[in-house]
N, C-alpha and C positions, 0 to 999 in steps of 0.2 A: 393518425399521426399528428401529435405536435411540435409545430414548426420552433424553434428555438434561435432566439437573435445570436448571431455572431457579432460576440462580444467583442473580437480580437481587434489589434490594432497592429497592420503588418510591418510600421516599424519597430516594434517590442518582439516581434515574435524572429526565433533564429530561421537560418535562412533555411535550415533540413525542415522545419515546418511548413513556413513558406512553400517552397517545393511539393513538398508532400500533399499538404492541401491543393495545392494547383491540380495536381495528376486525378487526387479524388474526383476532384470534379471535371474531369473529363469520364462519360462514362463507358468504360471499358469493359461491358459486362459478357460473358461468354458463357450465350446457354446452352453450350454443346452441340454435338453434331453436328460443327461446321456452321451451325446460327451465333451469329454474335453483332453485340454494337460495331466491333473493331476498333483496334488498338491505333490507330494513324493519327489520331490529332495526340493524340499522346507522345507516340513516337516522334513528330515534327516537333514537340516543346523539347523533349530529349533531345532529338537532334540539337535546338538552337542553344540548348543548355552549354552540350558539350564542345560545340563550334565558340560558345564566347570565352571556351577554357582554352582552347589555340588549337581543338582537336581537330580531326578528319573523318566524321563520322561516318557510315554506312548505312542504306536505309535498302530494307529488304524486305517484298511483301511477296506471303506464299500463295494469298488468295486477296480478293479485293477488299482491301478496311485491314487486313492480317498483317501489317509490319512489322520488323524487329529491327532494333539499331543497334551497331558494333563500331566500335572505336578501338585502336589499340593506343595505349600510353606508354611510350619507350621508357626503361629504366636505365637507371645506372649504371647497374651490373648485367650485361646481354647476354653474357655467357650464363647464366645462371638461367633456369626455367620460366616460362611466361606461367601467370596466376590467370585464370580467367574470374573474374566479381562478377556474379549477375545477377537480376531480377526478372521479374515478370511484369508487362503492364495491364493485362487483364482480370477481371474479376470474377467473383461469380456472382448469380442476379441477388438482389434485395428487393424486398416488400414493404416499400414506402409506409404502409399502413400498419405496419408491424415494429417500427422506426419510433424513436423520440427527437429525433433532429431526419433533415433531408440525407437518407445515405447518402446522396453525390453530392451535398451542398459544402461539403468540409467545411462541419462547423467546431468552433470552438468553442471548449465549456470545459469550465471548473480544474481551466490544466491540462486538459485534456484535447487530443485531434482526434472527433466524430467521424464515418464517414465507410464508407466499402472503401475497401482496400486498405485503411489505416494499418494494420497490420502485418493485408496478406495481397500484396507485398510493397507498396507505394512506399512506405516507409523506408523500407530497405533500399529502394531506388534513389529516394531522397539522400541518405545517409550516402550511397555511392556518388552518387551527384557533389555533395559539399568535400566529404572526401578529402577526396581526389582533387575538386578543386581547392581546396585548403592549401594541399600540397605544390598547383601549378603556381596559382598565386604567389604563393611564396620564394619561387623563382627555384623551387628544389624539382626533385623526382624523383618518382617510388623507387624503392632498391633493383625492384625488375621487373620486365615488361609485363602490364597488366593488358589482359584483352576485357574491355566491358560490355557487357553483353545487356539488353533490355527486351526479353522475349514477347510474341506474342502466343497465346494458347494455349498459356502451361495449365489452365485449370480443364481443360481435354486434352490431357495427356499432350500436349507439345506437338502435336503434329504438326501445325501450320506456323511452329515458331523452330524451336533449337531441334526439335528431330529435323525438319525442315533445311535449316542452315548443317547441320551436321552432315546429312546426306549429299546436298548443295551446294556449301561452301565450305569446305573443311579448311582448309587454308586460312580461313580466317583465326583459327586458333592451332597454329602450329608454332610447336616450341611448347605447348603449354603442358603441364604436366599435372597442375592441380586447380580445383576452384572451389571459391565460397558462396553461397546465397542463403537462403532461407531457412528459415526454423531450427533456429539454433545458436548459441551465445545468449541466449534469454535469462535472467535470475529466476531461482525457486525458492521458497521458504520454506526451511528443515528446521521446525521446530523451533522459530526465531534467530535459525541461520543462514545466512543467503549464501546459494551455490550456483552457478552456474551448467549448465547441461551443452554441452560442443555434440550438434549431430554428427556422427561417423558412419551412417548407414543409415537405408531406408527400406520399407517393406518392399515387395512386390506387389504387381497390380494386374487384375484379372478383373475385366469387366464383361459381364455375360448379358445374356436376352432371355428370358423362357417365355415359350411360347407353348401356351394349352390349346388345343382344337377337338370342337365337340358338334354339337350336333344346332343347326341356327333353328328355332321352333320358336312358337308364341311364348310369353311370359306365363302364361296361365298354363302350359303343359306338365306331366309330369316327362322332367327328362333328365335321365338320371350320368347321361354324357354331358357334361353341362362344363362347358370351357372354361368358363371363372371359375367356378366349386376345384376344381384341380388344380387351376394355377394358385389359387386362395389355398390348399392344401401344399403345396412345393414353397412357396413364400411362407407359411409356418414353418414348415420342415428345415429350413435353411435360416431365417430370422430365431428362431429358438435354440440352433444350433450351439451346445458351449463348446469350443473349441478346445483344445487342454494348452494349461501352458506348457512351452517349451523354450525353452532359453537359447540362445544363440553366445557367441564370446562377448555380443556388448552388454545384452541385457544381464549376464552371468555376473559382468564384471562392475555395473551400473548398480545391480542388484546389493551385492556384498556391499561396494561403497556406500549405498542407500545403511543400508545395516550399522556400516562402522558410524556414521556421522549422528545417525537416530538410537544408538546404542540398544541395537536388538539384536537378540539371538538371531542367527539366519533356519540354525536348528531347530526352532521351535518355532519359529514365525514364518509366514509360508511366499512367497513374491508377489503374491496379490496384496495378501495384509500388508508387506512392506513396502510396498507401491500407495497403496492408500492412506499411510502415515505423509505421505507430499504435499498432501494438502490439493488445493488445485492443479499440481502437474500432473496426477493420477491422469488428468483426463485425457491424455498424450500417452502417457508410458503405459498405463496398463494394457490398453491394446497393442505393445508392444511385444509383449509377451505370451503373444499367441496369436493365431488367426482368426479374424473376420470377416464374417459377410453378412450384409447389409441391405435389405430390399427398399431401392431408394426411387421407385417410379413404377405406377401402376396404369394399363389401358387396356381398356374392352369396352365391348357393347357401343351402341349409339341411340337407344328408347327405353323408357322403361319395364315397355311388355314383351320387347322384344331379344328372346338368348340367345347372345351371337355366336357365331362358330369360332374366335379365337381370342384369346387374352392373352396377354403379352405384360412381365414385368422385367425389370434393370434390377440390377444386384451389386453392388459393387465388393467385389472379394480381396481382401489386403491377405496378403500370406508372409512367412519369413521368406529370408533369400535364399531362392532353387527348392521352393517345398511347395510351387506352382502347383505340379501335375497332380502331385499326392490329393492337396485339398480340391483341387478343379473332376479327380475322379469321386474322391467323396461323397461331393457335391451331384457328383452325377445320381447317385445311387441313393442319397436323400430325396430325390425329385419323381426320380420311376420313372421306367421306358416311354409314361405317355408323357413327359415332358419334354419339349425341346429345347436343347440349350445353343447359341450360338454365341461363339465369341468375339464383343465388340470392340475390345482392345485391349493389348496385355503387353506390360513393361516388365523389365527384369532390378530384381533386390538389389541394393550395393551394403557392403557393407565393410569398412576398410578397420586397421587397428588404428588404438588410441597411442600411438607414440611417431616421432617423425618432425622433422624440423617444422615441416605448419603449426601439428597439433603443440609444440613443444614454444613455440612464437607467438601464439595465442594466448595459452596459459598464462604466458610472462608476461602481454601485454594485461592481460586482464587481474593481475596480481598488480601492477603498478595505479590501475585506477580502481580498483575495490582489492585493497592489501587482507587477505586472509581467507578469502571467498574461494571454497574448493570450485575445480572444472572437472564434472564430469563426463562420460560417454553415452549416447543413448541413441537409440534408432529411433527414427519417424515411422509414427505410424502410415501416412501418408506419403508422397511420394514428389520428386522436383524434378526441376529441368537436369538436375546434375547424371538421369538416366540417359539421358539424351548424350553429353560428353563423354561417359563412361565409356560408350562405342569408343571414341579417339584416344583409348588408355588414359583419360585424367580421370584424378579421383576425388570425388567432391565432398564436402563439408557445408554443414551448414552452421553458418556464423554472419548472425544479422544481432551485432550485440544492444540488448536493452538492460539496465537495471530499472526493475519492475518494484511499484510498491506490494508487499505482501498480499492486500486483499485482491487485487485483482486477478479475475479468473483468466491468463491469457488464454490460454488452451477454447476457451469459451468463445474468445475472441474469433476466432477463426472460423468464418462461411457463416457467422452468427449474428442476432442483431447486434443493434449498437456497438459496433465494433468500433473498436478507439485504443487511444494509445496516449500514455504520459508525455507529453511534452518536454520534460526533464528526460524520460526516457531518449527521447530523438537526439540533444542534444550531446547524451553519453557516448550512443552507438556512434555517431560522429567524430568523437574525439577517439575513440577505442580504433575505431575502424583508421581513420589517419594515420595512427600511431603503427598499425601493423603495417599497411601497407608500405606508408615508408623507411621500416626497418627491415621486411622481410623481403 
């Protein structure tokens, strides 16, 4: 890794930067299975963030270093439904050595904020943070009552963060009926025309174990039970898998759009090909359009002469929404009776329509600061805290608004190195995000 001076000068830089980079650099890295940095020094800047707005914040840990803060901001209009806004303060790890600047050092370059989490999701945090405070400041108030939420543990599945508070503390978002956070309100480039993509759903998630057991003998035997050779035969079986597409109502209708604005045939061009005319969004949507799984962790043996009796790999399986069991039997039957599979943790799809006073308040707002830029509908491939509230009937969106310069690969940006974000960007989502909140 090369260390790179932080050029910045933190009175030129807006205050969602600011922000943003502070949270970077706390590091909040979550390697799963309940190991992590933990979110807590993170959560106490949050906290103190939201206490110099006039708030009453909440501080809730499910396990030691596991926090999450919740604040509600009373609106205008009470009788109308509370919004919950959230983020997440955890990460997932980086490899310093893999890096051009310190991922936790949130560095600045070229316009640019460096750093894990710039993205996914410190940004978004930051953007809630000025907000909102834009709005207090100004001695106003959102049109209606907002709950903000700052989780910990969304990058394993939320357990120890808003599944957590949802089981735990429901009450803390009652009244609410809808909410916004992550991956989504981003720009695309269609061919030299910038669009925006509003997530309306997201996949399902099915995380499994396999587990091969053979026979433990010397390295020099001939042994034809051989626990890695089978797990290494179930991990091709499943990693080469093509999955077919199958279109659900968003991606049908995301589809066609894609079609009208790149003027293709939808007849003759097929939704992969018109998937890959997006340019860098490809890397988002085409997984959207079908299931995968993914062999993302391998372990056996402990010598090299020595073949152990079990091997064990992680899979992670994204599916559409309710088409679980289907692809989790499939899967059975790609691996073969001597495999075992154990289920490590499995969330359910959402997937809402594109019209409704949110989706229909956004669009407006995002028509008034980029005039002519379609919004479209698209499900994530991936997966947010918004499962976690689904339980409590709200129904989530993802809208963390950026306008993005065309070359940049976001999609790339995400769990990837050098993850960074336009500082003009930060500055947009701010105002976009302002503006809806205290209209809607």
């Amino acid at each position: 890794m090369t260390d790179a001076p932080d050029t910045s000068d933190t009175v030129d830089l807006d205050e969602t930067a600011i922000i943003a980079r502070d949270l970077i650099r706390f590091d909040t890295t979550n390697h799963g299975g309940g190991r992590s940095n933990g979110e807590t020094d993170a959560a106490e800047y949050v906290e103190a963030r939201l206490k110099g707005l006039g708030l009453a914040p909440q501080m809730f840990e499910s396990d030691p270093g596991r926090t999450s803060v919740v604040a509600r901001v009373e609106g205008r209009d009470r009788s109308k439904p509370a919004l919950v806004v959230h983020g997440h303060l955890d990460v997932v790890p980086a490899d310093p050595r893999n890096w051009s600047v310190d991922p936790f050092g949130g560095v600045i370059r070229d316009g640019l904020l460096w750093g894990r989490g710039a993205v996914d999701m410190k940004n978004m945090d930051a953007m809630i943070l000025t907000a909102v405070g834009d709005i207090l400041t100004a001695g106003e108030q959102p049109e209606r009552d907002l709950v903000l939420g700052f989780f910990a543990d969304e990058e394993d599945g939320g357990r120890r963060g808003s599944h957590f508070l949802v089981d735990t503390q429901p009450d803390l978002f009652a009244g609410a009926t809808e909410a916004i956070s992550e991956v989504g309100g981003y720009s695309i480039d269609l061919a030299g025309r910038r669009a925006y993509l509003l997530q309306t759903g997201e996949k399902s998630l099915v995380w499994i174990k396999l587990i091969a057991r053979g026979r433990a003998a010397h390295g020099s035997r001939l042994i034809r039970d051989n626990a890695i050779t089978k797990l290494a035969e179930a991990v091709v079986a499943i990693g080469r898998r093509e999955w077919p597409v199958q279109l659900t109502d968003t991606t049908t209708r995301l589809v066609a759009e894609l079609a009208r604005l790149l003027d293709v045939d939808p007849d003759r061009v097929g939704p992969d090909e018109i998937v890959l005319r997006t340019g860098t969004a490809a890397g988002f949507i085409l997984a959207t359009l079908r299931a995968t799984s993914n062999p993302t962790l391998l372990e056996a043996g402990y010598k090299h002469n020595v073949i152990p009796d079990t091997a064990e790999a992680l899979v992670d399986i994204r599916t559409l929404p309710g088409d679980e069991d289907r692809v989790l039997a499939e899967v059975r039957e790609l691996v073969g009776d001597d495999i075992e599979i154990e289920i490590m943790h499995r969330d359910i799809g959402l997937e809402a329509s594109f019209d409704g006073d949110l989706v229909d308040a956004i669009t407006a707002t995002l028509e008034r600061h980029d005039p002519g830029a379609p919004v479209l509908p698209y499900l994530l491939s991936g997966g947010t805290d918004n499962k976690a509230l689904s339980r409590l009937g709200i129904t989530g969106y993802g809208f963390a608004p950026l306008r993005l310069p065309s070359d940049l690969d976001f999609p790339g940006m995400f769990h990837g190195v050098d993850e960074r974000v336009p500082l003009e960007a930060l500055m947009f989502g701010r105002t976009v995000l302002r503006d809806l909140l205290r209209s809607y």
